[in-house]
VOBA-1610 file (N, C-alpha, C; in pm, whole numbers, padded with zeros to 5 digits, always signed):
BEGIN
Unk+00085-00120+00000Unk+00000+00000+00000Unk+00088+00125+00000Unk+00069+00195-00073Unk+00180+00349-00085Unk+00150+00405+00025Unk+00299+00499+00061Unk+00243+00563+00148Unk+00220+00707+00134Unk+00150+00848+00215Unk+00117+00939+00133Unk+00265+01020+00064Unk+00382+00974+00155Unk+00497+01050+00099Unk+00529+00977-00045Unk+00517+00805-00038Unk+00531+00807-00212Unk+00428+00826-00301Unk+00320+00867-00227Unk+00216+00929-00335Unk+00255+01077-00372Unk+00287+01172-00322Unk+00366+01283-00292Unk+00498+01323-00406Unk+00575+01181-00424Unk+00711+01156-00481Unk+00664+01171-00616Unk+00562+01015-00635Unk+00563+00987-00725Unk+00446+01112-00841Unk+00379+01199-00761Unk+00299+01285-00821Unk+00451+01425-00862Unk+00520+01420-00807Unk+00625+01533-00811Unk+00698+01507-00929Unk+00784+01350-00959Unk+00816+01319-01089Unk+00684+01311-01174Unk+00555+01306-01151Unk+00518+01281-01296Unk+00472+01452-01373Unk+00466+01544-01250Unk+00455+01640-01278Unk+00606+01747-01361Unk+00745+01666-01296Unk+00829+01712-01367Unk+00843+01651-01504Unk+00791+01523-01489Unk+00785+01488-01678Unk+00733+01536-01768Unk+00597+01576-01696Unk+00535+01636-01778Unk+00560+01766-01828Unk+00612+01864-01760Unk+00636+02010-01745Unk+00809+01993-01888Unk+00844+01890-01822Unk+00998+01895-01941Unk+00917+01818-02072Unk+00868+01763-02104Unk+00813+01696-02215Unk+00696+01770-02282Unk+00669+01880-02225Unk+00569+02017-02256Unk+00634+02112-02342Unk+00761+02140-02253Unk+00833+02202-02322Unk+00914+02193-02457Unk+00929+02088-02510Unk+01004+02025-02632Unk+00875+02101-02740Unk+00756+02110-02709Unk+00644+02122-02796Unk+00704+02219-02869Unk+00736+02355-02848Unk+00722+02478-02957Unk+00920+02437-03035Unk+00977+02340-02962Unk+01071+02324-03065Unk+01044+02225-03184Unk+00917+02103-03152Unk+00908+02018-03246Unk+00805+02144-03341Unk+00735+02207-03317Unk+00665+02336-03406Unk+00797+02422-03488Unk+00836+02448-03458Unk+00964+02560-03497Unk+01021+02483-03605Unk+01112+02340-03566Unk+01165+02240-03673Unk+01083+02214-03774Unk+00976+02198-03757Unk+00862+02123-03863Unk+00844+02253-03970Unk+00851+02182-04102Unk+00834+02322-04255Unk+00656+02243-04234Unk+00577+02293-04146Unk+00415+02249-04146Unk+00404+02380-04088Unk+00254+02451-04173Unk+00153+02576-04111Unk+00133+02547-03999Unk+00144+02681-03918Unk+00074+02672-03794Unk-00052+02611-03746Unk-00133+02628-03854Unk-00287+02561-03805Unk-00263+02404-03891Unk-00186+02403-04006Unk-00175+02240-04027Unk-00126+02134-03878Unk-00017+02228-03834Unk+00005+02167-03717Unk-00036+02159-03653Unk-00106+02260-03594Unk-00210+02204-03481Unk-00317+02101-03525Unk-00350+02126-03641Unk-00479+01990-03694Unk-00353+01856-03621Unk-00284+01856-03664Unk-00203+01715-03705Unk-00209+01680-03504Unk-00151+01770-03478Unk-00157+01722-03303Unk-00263+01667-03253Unk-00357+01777-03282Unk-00491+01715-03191Unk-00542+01650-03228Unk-00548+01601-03386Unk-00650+01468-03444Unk-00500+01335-03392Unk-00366+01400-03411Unk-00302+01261-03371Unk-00343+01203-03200Unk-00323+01276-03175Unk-00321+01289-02986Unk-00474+01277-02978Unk-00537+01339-03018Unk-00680+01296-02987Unk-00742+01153-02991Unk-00671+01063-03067Unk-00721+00928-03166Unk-00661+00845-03025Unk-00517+00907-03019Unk-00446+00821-02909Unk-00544+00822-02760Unk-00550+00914-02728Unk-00665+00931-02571Unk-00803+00860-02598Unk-00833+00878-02737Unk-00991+00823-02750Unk-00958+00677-02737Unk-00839+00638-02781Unk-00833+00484-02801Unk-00796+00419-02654Unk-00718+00520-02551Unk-00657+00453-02448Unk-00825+00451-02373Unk-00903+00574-02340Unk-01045+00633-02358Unk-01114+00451-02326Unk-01173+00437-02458Unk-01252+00312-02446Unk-01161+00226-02445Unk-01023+00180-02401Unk-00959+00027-02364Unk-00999+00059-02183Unk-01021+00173-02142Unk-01016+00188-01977Unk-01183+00200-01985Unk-01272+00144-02130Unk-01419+00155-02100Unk-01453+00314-02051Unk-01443+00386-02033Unk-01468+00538-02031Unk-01615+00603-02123Unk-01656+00655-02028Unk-01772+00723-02134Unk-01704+00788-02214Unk-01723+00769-02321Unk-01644+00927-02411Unk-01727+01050-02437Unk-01856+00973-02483Unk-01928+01104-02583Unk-01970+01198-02406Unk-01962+01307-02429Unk-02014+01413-02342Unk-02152+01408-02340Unk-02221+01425-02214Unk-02341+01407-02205Unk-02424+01563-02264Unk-02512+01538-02348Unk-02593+01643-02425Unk-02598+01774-02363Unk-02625+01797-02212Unk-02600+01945-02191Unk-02503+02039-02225Unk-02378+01906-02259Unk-02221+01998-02205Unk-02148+01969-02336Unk-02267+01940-02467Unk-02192+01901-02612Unk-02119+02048-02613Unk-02235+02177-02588Unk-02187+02250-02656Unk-02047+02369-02615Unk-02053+02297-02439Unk-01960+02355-02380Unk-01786+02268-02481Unk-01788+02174-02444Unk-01708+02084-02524Unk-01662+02126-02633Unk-01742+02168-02724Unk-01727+02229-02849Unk-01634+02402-02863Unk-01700+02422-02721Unk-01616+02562-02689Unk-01498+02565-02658Unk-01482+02440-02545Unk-01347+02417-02543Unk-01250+02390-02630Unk-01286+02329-02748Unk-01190+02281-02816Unk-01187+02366-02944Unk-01288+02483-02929Unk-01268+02626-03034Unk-01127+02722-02994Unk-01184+02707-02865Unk-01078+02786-02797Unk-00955+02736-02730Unk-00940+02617-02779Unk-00797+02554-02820Unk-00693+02560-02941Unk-00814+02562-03033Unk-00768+02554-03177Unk-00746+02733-03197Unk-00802+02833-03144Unk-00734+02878-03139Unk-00580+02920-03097Unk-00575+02880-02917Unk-00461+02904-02871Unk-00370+02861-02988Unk-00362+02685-03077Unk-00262+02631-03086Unk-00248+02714-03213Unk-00314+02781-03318Unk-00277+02862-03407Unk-00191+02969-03359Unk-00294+03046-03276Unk-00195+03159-03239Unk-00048+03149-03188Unk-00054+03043-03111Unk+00125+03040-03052Unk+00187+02979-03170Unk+00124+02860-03224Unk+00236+02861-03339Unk+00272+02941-03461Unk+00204+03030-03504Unk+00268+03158-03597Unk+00350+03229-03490Unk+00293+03259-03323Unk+00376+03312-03222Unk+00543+03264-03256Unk+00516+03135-03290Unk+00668+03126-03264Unk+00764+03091-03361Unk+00645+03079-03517Unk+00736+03123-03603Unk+00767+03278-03603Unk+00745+03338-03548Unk+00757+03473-03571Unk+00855+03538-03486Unk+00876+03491-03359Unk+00962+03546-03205Unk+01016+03474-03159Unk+00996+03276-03232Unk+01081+03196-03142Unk+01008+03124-03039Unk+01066+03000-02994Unk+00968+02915-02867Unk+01018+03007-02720Unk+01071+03055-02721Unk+01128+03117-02560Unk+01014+03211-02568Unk+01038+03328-02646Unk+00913+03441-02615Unk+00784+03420-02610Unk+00742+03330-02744Unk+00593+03281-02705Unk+00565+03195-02641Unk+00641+03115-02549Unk+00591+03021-02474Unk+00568+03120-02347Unk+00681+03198-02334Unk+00678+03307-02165Unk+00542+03401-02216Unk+00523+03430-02282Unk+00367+03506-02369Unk+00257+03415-02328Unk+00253+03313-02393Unk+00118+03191-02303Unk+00144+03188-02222Unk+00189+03238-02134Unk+00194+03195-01993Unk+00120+03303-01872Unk+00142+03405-01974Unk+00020+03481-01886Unk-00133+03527-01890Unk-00149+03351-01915Unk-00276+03297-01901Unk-00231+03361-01721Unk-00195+03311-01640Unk-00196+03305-01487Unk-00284+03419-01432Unk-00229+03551-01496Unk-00309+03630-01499Unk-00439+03664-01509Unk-00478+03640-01651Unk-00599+03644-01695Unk-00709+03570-01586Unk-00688+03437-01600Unk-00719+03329-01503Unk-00744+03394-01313Unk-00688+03459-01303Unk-00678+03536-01167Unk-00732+03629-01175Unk-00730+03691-01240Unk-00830+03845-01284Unk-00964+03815-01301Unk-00996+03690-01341Unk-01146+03634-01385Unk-01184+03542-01210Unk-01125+03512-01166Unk-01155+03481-01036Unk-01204+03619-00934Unk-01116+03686-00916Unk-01105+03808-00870Unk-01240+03928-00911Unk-01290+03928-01051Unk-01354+03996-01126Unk-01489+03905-01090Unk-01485+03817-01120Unk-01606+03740-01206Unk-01652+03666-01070Unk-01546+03568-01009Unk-01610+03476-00930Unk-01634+03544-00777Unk-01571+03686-00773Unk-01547+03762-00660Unk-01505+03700-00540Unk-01330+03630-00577Unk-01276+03583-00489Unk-01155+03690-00460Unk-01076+03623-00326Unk-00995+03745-00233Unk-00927+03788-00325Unk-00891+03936-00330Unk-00778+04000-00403Unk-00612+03941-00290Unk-00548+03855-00394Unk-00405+03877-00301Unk-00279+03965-00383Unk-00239+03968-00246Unk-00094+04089-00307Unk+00013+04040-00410Unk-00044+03876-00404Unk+00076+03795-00509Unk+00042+03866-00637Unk-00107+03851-00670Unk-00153+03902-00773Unk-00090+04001-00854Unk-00073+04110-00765Unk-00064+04257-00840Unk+00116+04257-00800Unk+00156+04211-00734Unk+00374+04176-00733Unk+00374+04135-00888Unk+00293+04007-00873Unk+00356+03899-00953Unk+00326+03978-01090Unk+00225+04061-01139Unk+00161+04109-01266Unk+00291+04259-01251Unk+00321+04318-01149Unk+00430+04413-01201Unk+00557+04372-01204Unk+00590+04221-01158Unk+00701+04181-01183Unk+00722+04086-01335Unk+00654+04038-01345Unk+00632+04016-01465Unk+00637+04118-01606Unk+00520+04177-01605Unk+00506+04310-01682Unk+00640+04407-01694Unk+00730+04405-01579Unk+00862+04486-01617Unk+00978+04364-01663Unk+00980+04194-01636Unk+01053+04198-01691Unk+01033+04168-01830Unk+00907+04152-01884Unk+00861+04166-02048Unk+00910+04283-02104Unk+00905+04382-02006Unk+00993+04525-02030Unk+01168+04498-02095Unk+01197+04444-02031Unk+01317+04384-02044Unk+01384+04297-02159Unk+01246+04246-02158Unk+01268+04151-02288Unk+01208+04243-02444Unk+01150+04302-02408Unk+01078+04356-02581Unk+01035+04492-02561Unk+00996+04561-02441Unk+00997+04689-02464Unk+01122+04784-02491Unk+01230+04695-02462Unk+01361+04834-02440Unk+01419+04837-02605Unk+01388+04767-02665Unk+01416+04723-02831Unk+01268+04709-02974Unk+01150+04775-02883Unk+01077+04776-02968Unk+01080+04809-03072Unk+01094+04968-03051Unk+01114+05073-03186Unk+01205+04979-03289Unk+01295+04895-03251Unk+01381+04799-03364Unk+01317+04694-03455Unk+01221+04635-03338Unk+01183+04498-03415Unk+01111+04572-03579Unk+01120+04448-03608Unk+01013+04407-03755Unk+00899+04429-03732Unk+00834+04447-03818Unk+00708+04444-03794Unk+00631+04306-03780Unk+00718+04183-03877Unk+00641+04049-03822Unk+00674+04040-03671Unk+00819+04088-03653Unk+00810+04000-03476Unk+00749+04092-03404Unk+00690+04157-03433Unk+00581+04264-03296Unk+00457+04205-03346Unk+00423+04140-03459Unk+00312+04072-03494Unk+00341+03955-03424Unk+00416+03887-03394Unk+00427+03773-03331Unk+00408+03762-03170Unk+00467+03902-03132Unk+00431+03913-03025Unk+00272+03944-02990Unk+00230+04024-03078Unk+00090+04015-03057Unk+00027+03881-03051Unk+00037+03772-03104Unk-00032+03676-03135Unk+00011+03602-03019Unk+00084+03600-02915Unk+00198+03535-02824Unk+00089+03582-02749Unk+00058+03683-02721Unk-00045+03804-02629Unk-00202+03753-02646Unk-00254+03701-02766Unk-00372+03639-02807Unk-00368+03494-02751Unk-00217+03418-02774Unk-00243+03306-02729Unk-00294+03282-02590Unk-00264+03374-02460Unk-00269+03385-02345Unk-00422+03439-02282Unk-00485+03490-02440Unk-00625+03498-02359Unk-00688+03330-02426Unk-00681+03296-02578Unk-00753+03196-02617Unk-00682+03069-02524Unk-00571+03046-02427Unk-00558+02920-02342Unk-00649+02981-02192Unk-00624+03099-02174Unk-00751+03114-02066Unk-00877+03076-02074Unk-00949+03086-02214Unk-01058+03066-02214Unk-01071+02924-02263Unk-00949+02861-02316Unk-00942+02689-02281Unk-00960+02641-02181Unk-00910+02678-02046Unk-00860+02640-01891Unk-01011+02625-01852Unk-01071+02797-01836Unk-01167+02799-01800Unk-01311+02693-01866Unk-01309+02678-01996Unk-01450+02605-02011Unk-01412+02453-02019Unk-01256+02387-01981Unk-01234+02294-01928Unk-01256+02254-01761Unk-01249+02343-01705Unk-01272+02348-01560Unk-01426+02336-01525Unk-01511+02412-01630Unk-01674+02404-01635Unk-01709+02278-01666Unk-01628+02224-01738Unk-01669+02085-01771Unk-01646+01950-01669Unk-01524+01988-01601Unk-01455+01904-01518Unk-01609+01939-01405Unk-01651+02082-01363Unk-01716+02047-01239Unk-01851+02023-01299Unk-01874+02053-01380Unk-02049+01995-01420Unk-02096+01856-01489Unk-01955+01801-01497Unk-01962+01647-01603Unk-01919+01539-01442Unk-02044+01448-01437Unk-02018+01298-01335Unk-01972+01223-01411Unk-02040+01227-01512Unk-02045+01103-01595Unk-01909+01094-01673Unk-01853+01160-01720Unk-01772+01154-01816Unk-01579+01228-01731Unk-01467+01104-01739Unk-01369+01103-01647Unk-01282+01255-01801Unk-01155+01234-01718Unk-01095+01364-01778Unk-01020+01318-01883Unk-00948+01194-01895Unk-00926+01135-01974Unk-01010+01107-02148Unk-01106+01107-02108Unk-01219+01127-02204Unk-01257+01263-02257Unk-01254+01345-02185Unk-01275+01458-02225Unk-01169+01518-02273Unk-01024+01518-02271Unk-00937+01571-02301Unk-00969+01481-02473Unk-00987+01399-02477Unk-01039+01283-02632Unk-01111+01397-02693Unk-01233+01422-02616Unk-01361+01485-02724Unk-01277+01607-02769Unk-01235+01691-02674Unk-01205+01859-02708Unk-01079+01848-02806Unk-00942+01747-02796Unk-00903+01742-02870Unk-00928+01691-03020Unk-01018+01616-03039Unk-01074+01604-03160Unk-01180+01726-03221Unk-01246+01745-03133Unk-01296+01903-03187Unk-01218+02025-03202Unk-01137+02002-03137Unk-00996+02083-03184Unk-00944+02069-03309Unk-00928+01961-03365Unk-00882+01916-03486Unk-00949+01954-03583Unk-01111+01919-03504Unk-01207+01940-03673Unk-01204+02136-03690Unk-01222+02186-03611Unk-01205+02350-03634Unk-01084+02372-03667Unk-00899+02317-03697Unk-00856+02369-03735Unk-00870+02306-03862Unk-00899+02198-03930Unk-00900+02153-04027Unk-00996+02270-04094Unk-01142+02281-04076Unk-01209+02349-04126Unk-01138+02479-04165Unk-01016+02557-04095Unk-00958+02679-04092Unk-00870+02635-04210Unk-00777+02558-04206Unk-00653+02472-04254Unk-00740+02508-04411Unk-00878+02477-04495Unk-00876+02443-04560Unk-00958+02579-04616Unk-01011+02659-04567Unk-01041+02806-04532Unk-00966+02880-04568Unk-00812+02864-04527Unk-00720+02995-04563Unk-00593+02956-04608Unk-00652+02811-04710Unk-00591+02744-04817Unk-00443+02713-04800Unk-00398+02658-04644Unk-00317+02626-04599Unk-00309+02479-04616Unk-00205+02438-04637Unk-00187+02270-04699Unk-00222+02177-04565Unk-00253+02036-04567Unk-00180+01942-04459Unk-00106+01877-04484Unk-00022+01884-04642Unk+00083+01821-04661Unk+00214+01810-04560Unk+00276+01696-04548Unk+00368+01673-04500Unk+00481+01651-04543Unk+00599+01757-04586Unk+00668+01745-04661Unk+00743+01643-04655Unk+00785+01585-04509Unk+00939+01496-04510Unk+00911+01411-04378Unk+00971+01285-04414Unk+01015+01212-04340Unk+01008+01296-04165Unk+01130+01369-04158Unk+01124+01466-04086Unk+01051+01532-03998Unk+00953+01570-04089Unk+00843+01740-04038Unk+00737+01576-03994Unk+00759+01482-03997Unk+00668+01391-04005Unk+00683+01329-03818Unk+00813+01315-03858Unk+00852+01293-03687Unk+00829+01422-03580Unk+00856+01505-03648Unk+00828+01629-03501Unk+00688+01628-03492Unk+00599+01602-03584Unk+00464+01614-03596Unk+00428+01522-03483Unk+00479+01412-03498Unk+00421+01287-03417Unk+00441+01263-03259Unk+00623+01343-03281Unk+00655+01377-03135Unk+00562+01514-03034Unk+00542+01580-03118Unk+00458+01659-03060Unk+00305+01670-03016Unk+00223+01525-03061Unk+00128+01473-03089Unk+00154+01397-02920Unk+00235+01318-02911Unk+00293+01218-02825Unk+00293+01282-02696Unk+00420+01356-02699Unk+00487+01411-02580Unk+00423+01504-02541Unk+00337+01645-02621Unk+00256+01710-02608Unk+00113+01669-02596Unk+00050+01647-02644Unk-00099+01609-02642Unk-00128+01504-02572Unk-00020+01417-02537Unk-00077+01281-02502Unk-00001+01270-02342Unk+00124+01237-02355Unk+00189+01177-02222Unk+00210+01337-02115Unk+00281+01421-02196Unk+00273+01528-02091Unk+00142+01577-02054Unk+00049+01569-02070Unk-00075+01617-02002Unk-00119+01538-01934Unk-00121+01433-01962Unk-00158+01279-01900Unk-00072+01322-01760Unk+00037+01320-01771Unk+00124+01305-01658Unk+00106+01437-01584Unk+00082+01549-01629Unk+00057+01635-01536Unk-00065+01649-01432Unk-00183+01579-01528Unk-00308+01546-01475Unk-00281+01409-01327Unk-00208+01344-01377Unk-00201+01260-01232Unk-00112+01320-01120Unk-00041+01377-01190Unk+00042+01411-01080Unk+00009+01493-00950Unk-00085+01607-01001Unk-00117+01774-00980Unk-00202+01724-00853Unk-00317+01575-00849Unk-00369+01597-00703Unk-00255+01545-00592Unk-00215+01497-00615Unk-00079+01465-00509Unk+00063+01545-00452Unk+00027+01663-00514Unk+00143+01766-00476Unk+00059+01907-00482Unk+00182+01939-00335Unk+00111+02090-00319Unk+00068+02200-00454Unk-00005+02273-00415Unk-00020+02385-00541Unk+00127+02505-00516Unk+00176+02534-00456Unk+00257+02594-00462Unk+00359+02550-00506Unk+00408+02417-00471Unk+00483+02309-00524Unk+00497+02280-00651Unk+00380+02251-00695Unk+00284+02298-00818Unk+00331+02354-00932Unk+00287+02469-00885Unk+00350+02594-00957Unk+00455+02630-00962Unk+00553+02579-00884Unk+00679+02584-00923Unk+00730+02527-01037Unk+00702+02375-00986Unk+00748+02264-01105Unk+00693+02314-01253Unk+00588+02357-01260Unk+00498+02353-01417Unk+00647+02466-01438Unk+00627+02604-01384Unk+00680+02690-01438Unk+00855+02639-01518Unk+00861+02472-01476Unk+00979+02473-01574Unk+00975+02450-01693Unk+00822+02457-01759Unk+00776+02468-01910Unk+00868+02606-01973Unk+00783+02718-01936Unk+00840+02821-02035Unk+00999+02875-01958Unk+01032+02799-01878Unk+01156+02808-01860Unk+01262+02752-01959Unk+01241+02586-01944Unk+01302+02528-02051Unk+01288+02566-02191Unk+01146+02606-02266Unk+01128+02632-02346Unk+01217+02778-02439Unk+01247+02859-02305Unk+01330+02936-02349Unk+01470+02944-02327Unk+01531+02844-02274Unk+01668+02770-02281Unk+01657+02688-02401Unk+01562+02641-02495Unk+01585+02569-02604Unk+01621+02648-02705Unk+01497+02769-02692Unk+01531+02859-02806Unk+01691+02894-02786Unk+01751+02896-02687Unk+01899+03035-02703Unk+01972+02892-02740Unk+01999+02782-02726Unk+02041+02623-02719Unk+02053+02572-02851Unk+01905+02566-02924Unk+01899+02479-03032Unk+01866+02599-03198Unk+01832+02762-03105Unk+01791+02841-03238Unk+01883+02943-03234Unk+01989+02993-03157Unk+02062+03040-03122Unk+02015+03167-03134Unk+01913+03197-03042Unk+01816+03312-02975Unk+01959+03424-02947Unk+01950+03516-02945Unk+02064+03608-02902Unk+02024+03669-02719Unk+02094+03621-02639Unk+02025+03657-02556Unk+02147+03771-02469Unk+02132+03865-02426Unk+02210+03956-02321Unk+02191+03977-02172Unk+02262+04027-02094Unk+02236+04034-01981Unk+02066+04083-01960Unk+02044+04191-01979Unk+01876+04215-01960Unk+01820+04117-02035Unk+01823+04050-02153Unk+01722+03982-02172Unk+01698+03887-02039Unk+01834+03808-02021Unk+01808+03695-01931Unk+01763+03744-01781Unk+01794+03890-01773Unk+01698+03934-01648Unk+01569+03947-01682Unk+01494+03960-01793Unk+01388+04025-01819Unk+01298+03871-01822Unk+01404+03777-01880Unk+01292+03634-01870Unk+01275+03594-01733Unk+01399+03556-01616Unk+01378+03536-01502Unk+01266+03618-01431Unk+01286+03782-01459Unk+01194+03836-01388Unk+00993+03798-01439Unk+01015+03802-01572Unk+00867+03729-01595Unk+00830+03615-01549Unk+00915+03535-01544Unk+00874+03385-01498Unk+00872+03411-01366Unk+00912+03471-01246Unk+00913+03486-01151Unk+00749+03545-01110Unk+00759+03611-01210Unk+00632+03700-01204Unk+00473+03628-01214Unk+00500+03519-01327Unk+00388+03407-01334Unk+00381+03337-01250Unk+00497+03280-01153Unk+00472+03204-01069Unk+00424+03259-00999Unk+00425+03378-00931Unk+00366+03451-00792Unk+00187+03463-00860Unk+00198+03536-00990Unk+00079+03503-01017Unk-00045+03368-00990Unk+00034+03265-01097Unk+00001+03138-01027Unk-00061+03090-00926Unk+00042+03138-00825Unk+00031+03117-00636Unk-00141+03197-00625Unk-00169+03323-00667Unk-00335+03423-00696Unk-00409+03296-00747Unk-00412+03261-00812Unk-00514+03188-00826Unk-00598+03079-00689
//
């Protein structure tokens, strides 16, 4: 019989697997010559097929029960957005910037608690949102006037991704508390396949290919299908009731950490003393955020 400290352990590694195997995502996007929204089709119908199939071998209800089709449907609109937007995000600025860009979902997410559900205002909140906010300063305000005009477009879309994964989180969380019937495992199945079918519908809309050019763009596709859609969420989902939330939030935050050690690593990101203050200080800043929620 485990005891609660190796329930504890073993929720802490599966949460660090998941958080490092999260992160590989915007480099298998970046490598791959595939559209942003081809790619995201390719993830969520791959990764989706995989959960639906593990789904009914564990017997699982799949289909969502009729009240919450259409919540379901929302969720996985407002997925297919996020995964468009961050991936032009990061053809455009790189996996370091737009991954630290989605990330202040934390915010949003806290502001809608705070606003909406009229829960306590904490002081992490408003630290963590001016510590953050200056070191984004750091990173892209002190060199604006320079950029391109695509990479301030990229950054915008980095900025879009962070409200369309908020409004993922949130009508996943509506679903989690209003669905008995139907486990999370299953539901992560439905939304990612409705994810798929709205970017396909887009994919073929704004006459973007799903060709797959290579061998290659074929493997990052699949790895990112895998490691992203499938095992790292999986693993973060078991892990997360067995370890503290502060704990928590530490560990996740080594997503857009790593993610932006890949970029300076594998894309040879140019990074300087303020940048690398300006990322620490944002990530510092999400985590305290985080902790607000």
């Amino acid at each position: 019989m485990p005891t609660e400290m190796d329930k504890r352990l073993k929720g802490t590694l599966l949460l660090l697997t998941g958080a490092v195997l999260i992160s590989f995502a915007p480099v298998f996007v970046r490598l791959a010559s595939v559209g942003p929204m081809a790619m995201g089709f390719h993830r969520a119908a791959i990764g989706g097929v995989i959960l639906l199939a593990i789904a009914l071998f564990r017997k699982e209800r799949v289909a969502p029960p009729r009240p919450l089709l259409l919540l379901t449907m929302a969720a996985g609109l407002a997925f297919a957005f996020d995964l468009a937007l961050w991936h032009k995000s990061i053809e455009l600025v790189g996996p370091g910037v737009a991954t630290i860009l989605a990330n202040f979902q934390v915010f949003l997410i806290a502001a809608y608690g705070i606003l909406v559900l009229r829960e306590k205002f904490s002081w992490r909140f408003l630290l963590g949102a001016v510590m953050a906010f200056a070191g984004l300063f750091l990173l892209l305000g002190r060199n604006w006037s320079e950029f391109s005009s695509g990479y301030r477009l990229g950054v915008l879309f980095g900025a879009l991704t962070a409200v369309a994964y908020t409004s993922y989180l949130l009508a996943i969380r509506r679903l989690h508390r209003d669905s008995t019937e139907t486990l999370p495992m299953a539901t992560l199945a439905t939304v990612s396949l409705s994810t798929a079918l709205f970017l396909a519908i887009t994919v073929v809309a704004t006459e973007e290919t799903f060709a797959i050019p290579s061998m290659f763009d074929a493997g990052m596709i699949v790895s990112l299908a895998v490691t992203a859609q499938v095992i790292g969420w999986l693993a973060i989902a078991w892990g997360l009731p067995h370890v503290q939330a502060s704990k928590a939030g530490l560990i996740l935050l080594l997503q857009p950490t790593l993610a932006f050690l890949w970029d300076v690593l594998f894309f040879a990101r140019a990074t300087g003393v303020a940048d690398g203050a300006g990322a620490v200080l944002a990530l510092c800043g999400i985590y305290l955020g985080s902790r607000a929620r």
